[in-house]
C-alpha positions, 0 to 999 in steps of 0.5 A: 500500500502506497503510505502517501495515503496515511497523511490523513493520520497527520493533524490538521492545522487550526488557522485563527481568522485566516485572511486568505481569500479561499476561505472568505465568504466572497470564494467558497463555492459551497457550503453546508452540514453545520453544528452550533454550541453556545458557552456557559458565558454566553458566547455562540460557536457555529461550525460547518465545512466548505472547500472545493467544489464539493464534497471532496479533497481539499474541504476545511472546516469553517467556525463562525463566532457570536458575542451577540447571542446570535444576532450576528457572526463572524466570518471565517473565525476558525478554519480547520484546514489539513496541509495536504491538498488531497486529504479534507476536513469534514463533518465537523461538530461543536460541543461543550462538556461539562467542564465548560470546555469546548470541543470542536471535532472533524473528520479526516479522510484521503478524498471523499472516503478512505476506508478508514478516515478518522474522529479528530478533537481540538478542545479549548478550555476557555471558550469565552475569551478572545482569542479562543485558543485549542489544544490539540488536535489529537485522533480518538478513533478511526471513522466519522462523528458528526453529532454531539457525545452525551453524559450518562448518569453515571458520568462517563461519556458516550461518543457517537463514532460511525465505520462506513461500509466497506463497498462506500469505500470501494465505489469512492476510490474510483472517484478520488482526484487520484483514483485507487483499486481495491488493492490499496484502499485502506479498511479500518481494522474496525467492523464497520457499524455505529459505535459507543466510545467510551471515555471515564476520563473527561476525555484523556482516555477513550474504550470502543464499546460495542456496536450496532450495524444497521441496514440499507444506509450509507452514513449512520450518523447517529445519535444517542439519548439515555432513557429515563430507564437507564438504556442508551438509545442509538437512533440512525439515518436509514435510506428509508427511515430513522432506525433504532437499537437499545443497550442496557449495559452502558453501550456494549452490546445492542438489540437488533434493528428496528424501525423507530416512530420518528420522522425522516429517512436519508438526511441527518436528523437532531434529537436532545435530552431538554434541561426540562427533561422532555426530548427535543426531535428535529426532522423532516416531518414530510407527513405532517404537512404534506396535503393529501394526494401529493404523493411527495416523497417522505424523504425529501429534506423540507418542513424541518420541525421541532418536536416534544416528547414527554415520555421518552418518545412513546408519544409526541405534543401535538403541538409542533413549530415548523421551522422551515417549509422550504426544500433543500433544508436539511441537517440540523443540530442544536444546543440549549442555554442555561435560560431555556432558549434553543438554538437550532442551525442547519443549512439550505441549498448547499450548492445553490442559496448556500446558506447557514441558518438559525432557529431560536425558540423555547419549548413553550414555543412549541407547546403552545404555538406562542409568538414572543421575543425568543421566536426567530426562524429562518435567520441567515447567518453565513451565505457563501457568494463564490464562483 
């Protein structure tokens, strides 16, 4: 095997407001899959990731600043960027811990997908000053992790770590901008699967734990919730549909597949544990909104909707906050303050309108269909203008 494509074991470099042209608004030709987080102090992260024309080689990673809460950001502040031109940074993440640090995660691959790629961190212990500083980046795991770690009950730390399939990286070897064969792609010694990395150690240590593979997908993408219960809860993208397993035993082993009762199916989806306990569901609720004989597809990325759940997800409030009725909008992550408000970001025409936006609203927003100062939707924070 050729060990030129073991550059993408190599770290990342972590520019602080680059200047160069490439990475300005005015020259990215594309952009999209963003995540936000917002500091104990108040202060708003959003991150996505851009280069190229697309989703390939040469990807950097670009993170947006708010002192504001939100109403208005920076551009670029961070870029995440690898020194060599055919590995990309990509599927980036922000999340803060309960240290009140701030992590800000990416994958790293030769072209689109290796075989292997790789979960890279970068933490910054005081994320309200200025300039933010990072140590690291350090690598954690082989494969992909593009939504949030959560805490259990018991303190340790669940990190949603994906291997793609095997055949992904035989049909994307084909296509790289220096194509390989079979013969020297390179497989992680991983099964592939959605795997629990397990860290007791705020971070300095991490233990795969067990995995679950799931059927007819290409990127799992997934996410986990611990239930009132104690079972972890794995939810996945499917090409059809949301999957579901459970563990009972903090990640290790996992029940077989099923379909779950969310909304969606092909496109990334958002779920979190709110301070109120009840669970926040992000997705494309096609259905709900669809008029009848419309025969639309259920899988098509518009009407973004937020939805509650009190019991565990048995069942939902039917009362739902459509965010965004528009098609093309997709990926949503999200994060909630120590005041209740919900910061959801997602992006919209990646290749088109290339735009970033914002949704802020509280959980009575959604409960009881109430307008007031902490409703916002369809706010554009980021357009990229390239050509």
């Amino acid at each position: 095997m050729n060990d030129t494509y073991n550059h993408a074991l190599k770290p990342a470099r972590i520019l602080l407001k680059p200047a160069a042209d490439k990475y300005q608004d005015s020259h990215r030709k594309w952009q999209g899959i963003p995540s936000i987080e917002i500091t104990k102090g108040g202060t708003i992260y959003s991150i996505f990731y851009s280069g190229n024309t697309g989703e390939t080689a040469g990807n950097f990673a670009v993170m947006l600043r708010s002192d504001d809460k939100g109403n208005s950001f920076s551009s670029p502040y961070i870029v995440v960027e690898h020194e060599h031109p055919n590995v990309r940074v990509f599927d980036p993440n922000l999340w803060l811990d309960p240290l009140g640090r701030l992590w800000m995660t990416w994958a790293q691959s030769w072209d689109f997908f290796d075989g292997r790629a790789g979960v890279w961190c970068a933490i910054c212990d005081k994320p309200d000053e200025e300039p933010i500083r990072f140590n690291g980046p350090f690598r954690i795991f082989d494969g992909v992790m593009m939504n949030k770690p959560i805490v259990l009950k018991n303190g340790k730390w669940l990190f949603p770590c994906a291997i793609w399939r095997k055949e992904l990286a035989v049909s994307a070897a084909k296509q790289c901008i220096t194509p390989r064969t079979g013969e020297n792609i390179i497989y992680s010694a991983y099964e592939e699967g959605a795997y629990a990395l397990e860290t007791d150690d705020c971070g300095k240590s991490f233990t795969p734990l067990g995995y679950t593979k799931f059927t007819n997908y290409d990127f799992p993408e997934h996410m986990f919730i611990e239930m009132k219960d104690s079972r972890i809860w794995c939810l996945a993208r499917t090409i059809n549909h949301i999957a579901q397993s459970f563990s009972c035993d903090g990640g290790r082993t996992w029940s077989e597949e099923e379909v779950s009762n969310l909304y969606g199916g092909g496109s990334r989806f958002f779920i979190r544990r709110l301070n109120s306990g009840a669970l926040l569901f992000v997705g494309h609720a096609n259905i709900l909104f669809d008029k009848p004989g419309e025969n639309k597809s259920p899988n098509r990325r518009a009407n973004l909707t937020a939805m509650l759940s009190y019991d565990d997800c048995k069942t939902w409030d039917p009362n739902v906050l459509l965010l965004d009725d528009r098609e093309n909008v997709s990926y949503p992550d999200g994060t909630q303050d120590d005041n209740g408000i919900i910061y959801i970001i997602y992006d919209r025409g990646r290749y088109a309108e290339r735009e970033i936006l914002l949704a802020r609203f509280t959980e009575e927003n959604i409960r009881s269909k109430r307008t007031d100062k902490n409703l916002s939707l369809r706010q554009v924070i980021n357009t990229a203008y390239g050509v």
